[in-house]
C-alpha positions, 0 to 999 in steps of 0.5 A: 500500500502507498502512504495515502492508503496507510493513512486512510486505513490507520486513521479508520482503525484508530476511529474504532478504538474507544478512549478506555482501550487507548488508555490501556494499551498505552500503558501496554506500550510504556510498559514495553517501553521499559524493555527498550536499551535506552534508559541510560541517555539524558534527553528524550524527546516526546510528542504530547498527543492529539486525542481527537486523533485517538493517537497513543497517550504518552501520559505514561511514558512522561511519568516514566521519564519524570520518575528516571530523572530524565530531561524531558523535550517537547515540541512546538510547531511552525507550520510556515518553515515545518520545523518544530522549536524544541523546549525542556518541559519544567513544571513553568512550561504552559501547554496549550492546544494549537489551531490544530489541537495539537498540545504545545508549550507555550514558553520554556529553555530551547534544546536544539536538535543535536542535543536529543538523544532518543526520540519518541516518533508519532505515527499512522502505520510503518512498515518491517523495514523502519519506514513509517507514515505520519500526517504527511507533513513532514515536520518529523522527517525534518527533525530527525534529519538535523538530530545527531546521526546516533539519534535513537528513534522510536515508534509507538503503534497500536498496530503490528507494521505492514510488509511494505510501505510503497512510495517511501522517498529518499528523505524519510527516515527509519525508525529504530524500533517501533513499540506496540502493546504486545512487543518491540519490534526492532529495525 
């Protein structure tokens, strides 16, 4: 299948979860989470879900990271550049909701791309190989280019990936690992 029927499909199925199953597997998702090797770096970044996308609720990876002392990042977006401004997120950083409902911070210390050394990526679908698909945007794809080549990049899925994304393009960058409720799949 090709990105445009990815998404069409992933969003289809999100549509079919209820708010209660999203909780629970998300937290089947942190708690894989725990298996990765990752936990021994400093700077995480994670996106804050859009729950009106039924997307994965990083609640608990936060908490995780807030219990291991990490340095937690989160981001803010330019749609006229689509690049995304990156912020340590503090007990003084306000989020709020854009005009899209995505939650942003409002103020807080920059952090610049090569100072992040795991990523934690949103996505509608990927596939065996690390490739995935996201809102077709790509804001992610820019900003996993500028990190630091070590970067560690990770998926968070509801779904086990498909065989073969179609019309993935020199540009797009591969994930790590991907985590689902059930497992971690690594690329």
């Amino acid at each position: 299948m090709n990105k445009k029927e990815l998404r069409k499909k992933y969003k289809e199925l999100r549509s079919t979860l209820s708010f209660y199953e999203i909780e629970d597997l998300s937290l089947q998702i942190a708690n894989q989470a725990l298996k990765l090797p990752v936990w021994n770096y400093e700077n995480y970044h994670v996106f804050l879900s859009i729950h009106e996308h039924k997307e994965v609720q990083t609640d608990y990876l936060l908490h995780i990271l807030n219990g291991k002392d990490k340095n937690v990042i989160v981001s803010r977006s330019d749609f006229e550049t689509r690049t995304m401004n990156h912020v340590l997120l503090t007990d003084n950083v306000t989020i709020k909701k854009n005009e899209w409902n995505i939650p942003e911070p409002q103020n807080g210390f920059s952090v610049a791309d090569n100072q992040i050394d795991v990523v934690f990526v949103p996505l509608l679908a990927y596939d065996v190989f690390g490739n995935r698909v996201g809102y077709g945007k790509g804001f992610y794809d820019l900003f996993l280019s500028k990190c630091k080549p070590d970067v560690v990049k990770i998926g968070l899925s509801f779904f086990d990936p498909e065989k073969l994304i179609e019309d993935v393009f020199t540009e797009d960058v591969r994930l790590d690992y991907c985590i689902t409720p059930n497992t971690i799949v690594k690329f």
